[in-house]
N, CA, C and O atoms as a GROMACS GRO file, in nm:
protein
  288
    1UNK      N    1  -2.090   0.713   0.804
    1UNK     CA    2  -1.989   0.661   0.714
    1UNK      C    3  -2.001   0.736   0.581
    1UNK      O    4  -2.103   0.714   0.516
    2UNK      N    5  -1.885   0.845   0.517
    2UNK     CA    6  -1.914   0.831   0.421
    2UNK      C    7  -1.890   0.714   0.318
    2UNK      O    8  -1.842   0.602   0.337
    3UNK      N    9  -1.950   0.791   0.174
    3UNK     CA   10  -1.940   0.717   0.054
    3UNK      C   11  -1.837   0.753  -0.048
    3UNK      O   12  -1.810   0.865  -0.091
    4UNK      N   13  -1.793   0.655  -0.073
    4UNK     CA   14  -1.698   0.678  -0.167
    4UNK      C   15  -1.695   0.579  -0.323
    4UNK      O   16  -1.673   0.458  -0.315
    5UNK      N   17  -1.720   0.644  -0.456
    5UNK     CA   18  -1.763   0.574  -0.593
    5UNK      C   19  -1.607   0.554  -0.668
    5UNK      O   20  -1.564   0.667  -0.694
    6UNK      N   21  -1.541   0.483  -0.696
    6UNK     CA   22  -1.437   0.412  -0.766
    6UNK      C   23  -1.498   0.352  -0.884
    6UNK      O   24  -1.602   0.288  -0.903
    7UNK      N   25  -1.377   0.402  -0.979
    7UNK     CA   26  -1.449   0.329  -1.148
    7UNK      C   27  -1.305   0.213  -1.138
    7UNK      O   28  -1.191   0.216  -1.093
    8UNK      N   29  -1.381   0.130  -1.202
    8UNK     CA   30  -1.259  -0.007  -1.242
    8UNK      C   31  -1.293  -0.058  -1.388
    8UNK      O   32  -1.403  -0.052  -1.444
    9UNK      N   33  -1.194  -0.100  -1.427
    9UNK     CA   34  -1.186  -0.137  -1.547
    9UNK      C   35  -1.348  -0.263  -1.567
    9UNK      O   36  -1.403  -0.319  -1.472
   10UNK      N   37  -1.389  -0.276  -1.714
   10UNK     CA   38  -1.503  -0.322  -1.735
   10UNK      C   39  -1.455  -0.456  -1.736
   10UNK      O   40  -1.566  -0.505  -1.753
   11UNK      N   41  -1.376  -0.558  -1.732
   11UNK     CA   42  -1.334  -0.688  -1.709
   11UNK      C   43  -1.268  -0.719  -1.600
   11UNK      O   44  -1.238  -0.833  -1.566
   12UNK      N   45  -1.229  -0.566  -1.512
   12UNK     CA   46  -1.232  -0.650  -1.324
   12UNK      C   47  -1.367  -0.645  -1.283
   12UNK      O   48  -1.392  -0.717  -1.186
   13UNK      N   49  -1.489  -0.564  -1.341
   13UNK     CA   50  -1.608  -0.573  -1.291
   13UNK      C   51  -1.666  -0.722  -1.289
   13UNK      O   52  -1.714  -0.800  -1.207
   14UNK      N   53  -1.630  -0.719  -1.435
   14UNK     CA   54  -1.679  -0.852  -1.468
   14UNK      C   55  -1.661  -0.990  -1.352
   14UNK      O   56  -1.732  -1.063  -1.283
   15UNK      N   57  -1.538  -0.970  -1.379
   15UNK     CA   58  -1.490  -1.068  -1.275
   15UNK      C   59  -1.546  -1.050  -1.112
   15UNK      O   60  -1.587  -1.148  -1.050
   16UNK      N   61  -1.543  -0.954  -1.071
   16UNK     CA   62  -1.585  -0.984  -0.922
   16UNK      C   63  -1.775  -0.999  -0.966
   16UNK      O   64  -1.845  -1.067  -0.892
   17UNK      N   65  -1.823  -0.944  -1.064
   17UNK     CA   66  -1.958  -0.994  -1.058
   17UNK      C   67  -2.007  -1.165  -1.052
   17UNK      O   68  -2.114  -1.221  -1.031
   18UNK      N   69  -1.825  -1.225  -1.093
   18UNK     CA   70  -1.866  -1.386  -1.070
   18UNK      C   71  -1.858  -1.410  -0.923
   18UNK      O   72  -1.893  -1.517  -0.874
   19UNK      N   73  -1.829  -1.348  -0.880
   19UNK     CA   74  -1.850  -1.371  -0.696
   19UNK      C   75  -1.940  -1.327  -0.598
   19UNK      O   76  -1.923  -1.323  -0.476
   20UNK      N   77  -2.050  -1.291  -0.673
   20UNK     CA   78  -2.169  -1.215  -0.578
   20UNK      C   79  -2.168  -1.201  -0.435
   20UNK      O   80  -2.209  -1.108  -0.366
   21UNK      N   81  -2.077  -1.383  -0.382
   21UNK     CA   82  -2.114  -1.345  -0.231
   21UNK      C   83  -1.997  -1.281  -0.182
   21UNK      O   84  -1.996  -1.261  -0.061
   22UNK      N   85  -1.903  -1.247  -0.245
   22UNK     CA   86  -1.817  -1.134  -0.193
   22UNK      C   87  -1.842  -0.994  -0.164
   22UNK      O   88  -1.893  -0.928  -0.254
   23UNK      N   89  -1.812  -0.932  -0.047
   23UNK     CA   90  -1.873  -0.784  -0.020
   23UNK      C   91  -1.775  -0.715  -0.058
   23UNK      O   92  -1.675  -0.715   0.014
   24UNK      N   93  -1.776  -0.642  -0.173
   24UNK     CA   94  -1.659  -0.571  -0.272
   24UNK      C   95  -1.624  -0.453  -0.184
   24UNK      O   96  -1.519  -0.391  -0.194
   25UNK      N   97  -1.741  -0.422  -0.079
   25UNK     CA   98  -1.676  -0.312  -0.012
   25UNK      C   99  -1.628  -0.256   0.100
   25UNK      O  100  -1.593  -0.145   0.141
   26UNK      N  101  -1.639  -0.392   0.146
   26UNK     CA  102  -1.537  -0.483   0.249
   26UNK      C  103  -1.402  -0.494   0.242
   26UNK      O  104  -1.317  -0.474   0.328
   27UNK      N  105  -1.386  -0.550   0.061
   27UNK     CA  106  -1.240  -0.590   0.034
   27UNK      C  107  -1.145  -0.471   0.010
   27UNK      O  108  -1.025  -0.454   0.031
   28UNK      N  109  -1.261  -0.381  -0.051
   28UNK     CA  110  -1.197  -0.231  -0.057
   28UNK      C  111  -1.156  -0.160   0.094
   28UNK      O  112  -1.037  -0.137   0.114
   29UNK      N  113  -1.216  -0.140   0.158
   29UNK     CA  114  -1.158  -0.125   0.285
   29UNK      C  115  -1.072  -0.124   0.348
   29UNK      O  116  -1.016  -0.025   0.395
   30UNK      N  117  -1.023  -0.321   0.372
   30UNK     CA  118  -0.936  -0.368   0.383
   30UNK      C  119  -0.812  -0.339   0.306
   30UNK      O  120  -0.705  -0.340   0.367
   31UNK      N  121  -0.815  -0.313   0.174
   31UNK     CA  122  -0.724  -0.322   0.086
   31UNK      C  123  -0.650  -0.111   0.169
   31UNK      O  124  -0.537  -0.087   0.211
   32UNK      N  125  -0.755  -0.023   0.160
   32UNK     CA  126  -0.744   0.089   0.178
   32UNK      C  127  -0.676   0.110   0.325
   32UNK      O  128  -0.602   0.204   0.354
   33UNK      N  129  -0.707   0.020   0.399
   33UNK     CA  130  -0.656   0.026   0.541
   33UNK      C  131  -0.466  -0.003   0.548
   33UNK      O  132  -0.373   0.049   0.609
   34UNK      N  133  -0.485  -0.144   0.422
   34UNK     CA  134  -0.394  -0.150   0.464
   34UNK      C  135  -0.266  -0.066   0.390
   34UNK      O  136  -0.151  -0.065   0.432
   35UNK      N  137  -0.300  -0.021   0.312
   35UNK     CA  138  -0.232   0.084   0.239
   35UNK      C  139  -0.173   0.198   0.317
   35UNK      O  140  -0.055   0.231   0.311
   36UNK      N  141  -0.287   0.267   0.407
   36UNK     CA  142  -0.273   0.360   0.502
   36UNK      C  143  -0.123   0.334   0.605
   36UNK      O  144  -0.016   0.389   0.632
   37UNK      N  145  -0.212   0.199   0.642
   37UNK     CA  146  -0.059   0.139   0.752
   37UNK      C  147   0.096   0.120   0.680
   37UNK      O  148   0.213   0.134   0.714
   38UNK      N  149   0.037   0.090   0.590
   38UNK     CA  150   0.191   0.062   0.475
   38UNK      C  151   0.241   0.281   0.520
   38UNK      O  152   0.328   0.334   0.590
   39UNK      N  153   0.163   0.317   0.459
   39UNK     CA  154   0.233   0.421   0.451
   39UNK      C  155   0.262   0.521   0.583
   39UNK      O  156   0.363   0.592   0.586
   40UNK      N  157   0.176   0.520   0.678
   40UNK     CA  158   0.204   0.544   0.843
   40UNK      C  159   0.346   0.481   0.869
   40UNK      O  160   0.422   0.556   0.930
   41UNK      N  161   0.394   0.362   0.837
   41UNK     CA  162   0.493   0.323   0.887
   41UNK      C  163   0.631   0.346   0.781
   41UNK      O  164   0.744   0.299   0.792
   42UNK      N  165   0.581   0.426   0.690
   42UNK     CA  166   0.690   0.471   0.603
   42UNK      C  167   0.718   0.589   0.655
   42UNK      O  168   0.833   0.608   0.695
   43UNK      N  169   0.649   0.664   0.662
   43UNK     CA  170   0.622   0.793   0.736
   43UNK      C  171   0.705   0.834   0.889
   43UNK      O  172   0.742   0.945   0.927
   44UNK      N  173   0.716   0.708   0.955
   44UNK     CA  174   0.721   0.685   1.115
   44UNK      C  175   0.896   0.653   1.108
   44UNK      O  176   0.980   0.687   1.192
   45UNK      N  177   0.921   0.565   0.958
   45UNK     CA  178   1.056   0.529   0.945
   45UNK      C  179   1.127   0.634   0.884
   45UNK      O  180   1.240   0.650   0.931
   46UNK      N  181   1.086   0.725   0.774
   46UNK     CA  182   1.145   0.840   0.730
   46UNK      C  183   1.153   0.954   0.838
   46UNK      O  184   1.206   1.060   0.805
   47UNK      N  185   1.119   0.944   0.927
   47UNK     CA  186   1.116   1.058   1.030
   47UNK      C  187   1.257   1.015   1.127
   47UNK      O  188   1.353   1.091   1.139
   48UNK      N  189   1.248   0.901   1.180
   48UNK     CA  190   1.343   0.828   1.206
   48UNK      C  191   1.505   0.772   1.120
   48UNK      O  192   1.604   0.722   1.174
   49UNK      N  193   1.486   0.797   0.997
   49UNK     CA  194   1.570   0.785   0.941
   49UNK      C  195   1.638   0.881   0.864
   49UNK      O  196   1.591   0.980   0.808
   50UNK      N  197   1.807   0.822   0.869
   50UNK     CA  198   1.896   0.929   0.785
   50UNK      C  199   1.865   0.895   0.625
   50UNK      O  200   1.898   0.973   0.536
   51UNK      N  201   1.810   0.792   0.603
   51UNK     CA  202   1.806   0.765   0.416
   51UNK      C  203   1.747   0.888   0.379
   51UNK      O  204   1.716   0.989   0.442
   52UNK      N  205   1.739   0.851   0.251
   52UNK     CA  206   1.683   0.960   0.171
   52UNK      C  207   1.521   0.932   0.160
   52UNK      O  208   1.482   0.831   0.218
   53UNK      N  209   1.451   0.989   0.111
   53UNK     CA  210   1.318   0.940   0.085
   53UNK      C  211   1.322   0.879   0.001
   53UNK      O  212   1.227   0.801   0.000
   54UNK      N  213   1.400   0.865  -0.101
   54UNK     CA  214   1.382   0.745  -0.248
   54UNK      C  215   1.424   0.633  -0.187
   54UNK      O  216   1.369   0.531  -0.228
   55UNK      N  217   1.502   0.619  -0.105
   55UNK     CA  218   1.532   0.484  -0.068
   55UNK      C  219   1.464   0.431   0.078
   55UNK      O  220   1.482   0.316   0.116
   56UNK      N  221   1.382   0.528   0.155
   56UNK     CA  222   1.286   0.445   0.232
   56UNK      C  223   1.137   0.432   0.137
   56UNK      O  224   1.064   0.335   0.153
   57UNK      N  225   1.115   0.502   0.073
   57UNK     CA  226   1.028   0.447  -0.008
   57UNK      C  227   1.007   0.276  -0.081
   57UNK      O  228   0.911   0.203  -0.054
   58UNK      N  229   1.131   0.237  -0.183
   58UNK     CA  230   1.185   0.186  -0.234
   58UNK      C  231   1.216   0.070  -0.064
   58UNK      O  232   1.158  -0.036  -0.083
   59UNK      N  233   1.265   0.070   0.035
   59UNK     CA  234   1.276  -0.053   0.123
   59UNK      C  235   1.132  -0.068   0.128
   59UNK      O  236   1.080  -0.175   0.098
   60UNK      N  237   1.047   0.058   0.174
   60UNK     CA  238   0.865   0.056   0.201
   60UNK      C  239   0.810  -0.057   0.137
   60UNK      O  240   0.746  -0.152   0.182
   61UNK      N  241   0.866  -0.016  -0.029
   61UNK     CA  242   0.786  -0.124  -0.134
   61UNK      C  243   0.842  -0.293  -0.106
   61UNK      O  244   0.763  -0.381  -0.072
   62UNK      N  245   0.951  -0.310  -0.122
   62UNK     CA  246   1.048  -0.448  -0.097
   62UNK      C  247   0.981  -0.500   0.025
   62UNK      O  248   0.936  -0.615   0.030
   63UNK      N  249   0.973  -0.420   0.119
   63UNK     CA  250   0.886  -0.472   0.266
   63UNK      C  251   0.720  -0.508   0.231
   63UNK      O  252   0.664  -0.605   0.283
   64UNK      N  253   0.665  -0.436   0.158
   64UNK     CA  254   0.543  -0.458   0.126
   64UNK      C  255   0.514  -0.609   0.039
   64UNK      O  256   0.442  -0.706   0.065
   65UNK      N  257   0.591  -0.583  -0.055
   65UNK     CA  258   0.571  -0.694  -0.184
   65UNK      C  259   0.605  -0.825  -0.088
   65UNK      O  260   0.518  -0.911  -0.073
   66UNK      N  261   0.751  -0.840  -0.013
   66UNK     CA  262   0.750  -0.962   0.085
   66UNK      C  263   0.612  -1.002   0.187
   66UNK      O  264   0.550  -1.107   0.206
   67UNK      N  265   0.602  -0.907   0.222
   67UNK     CA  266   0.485  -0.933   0.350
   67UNK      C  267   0.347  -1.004   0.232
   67UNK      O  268   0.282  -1.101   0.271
   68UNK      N  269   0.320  -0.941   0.089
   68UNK     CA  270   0.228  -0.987   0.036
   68UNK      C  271   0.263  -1.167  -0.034
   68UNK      O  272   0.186  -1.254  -0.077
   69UNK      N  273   0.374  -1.164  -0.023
   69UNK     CA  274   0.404  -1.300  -0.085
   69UNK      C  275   0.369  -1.394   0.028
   69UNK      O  276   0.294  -1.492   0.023
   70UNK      N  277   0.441  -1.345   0.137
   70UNK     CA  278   0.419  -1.414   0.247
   70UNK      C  279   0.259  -1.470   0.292
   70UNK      O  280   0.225  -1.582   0.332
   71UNK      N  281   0.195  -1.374   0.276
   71UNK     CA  282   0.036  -1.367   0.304
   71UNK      C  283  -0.016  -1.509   0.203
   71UNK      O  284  -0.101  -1.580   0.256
   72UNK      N  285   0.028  -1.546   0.077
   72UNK     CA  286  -0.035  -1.608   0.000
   72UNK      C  287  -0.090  -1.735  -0.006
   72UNK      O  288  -0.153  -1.770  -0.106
   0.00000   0.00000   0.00000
């Protein structure tokens, strides 16, 4: 596996240091995975599609932000 070092701001540190039993690099992962898939399937739809890229981008995001509301 590699390693990979990310700087974050000194008051999101803060904050996840109030959660010790969270595995920060777990959540990173997850978060990175799902980013990937977000964009594989933008990728899969722009290939497939007559739009332009500003506007499968732009549905990409609208599809994303719903699916995250949904999640909540």
């Amino acid at each position: 596996m590699t390693t990979l070092t990310l700087a974050v701001p000194d008051e999101m540190k803060k904050k996840m240091d109030s959660f010790p039993e969270m595995n920060w690099s777990e959540v990173a992962r997850q978060a990175f995975m799902q980013k990937i898939e977000d964009m594989e399937f933008l990728r899969k739809f722009k290939e497939k599609s007559k739009l332009t890229e500003a506007e499968a981008l732009r549905m990409g995001k609208e599809v994303s932000n719903k699916l995250r509301k949904m999640a909540r």
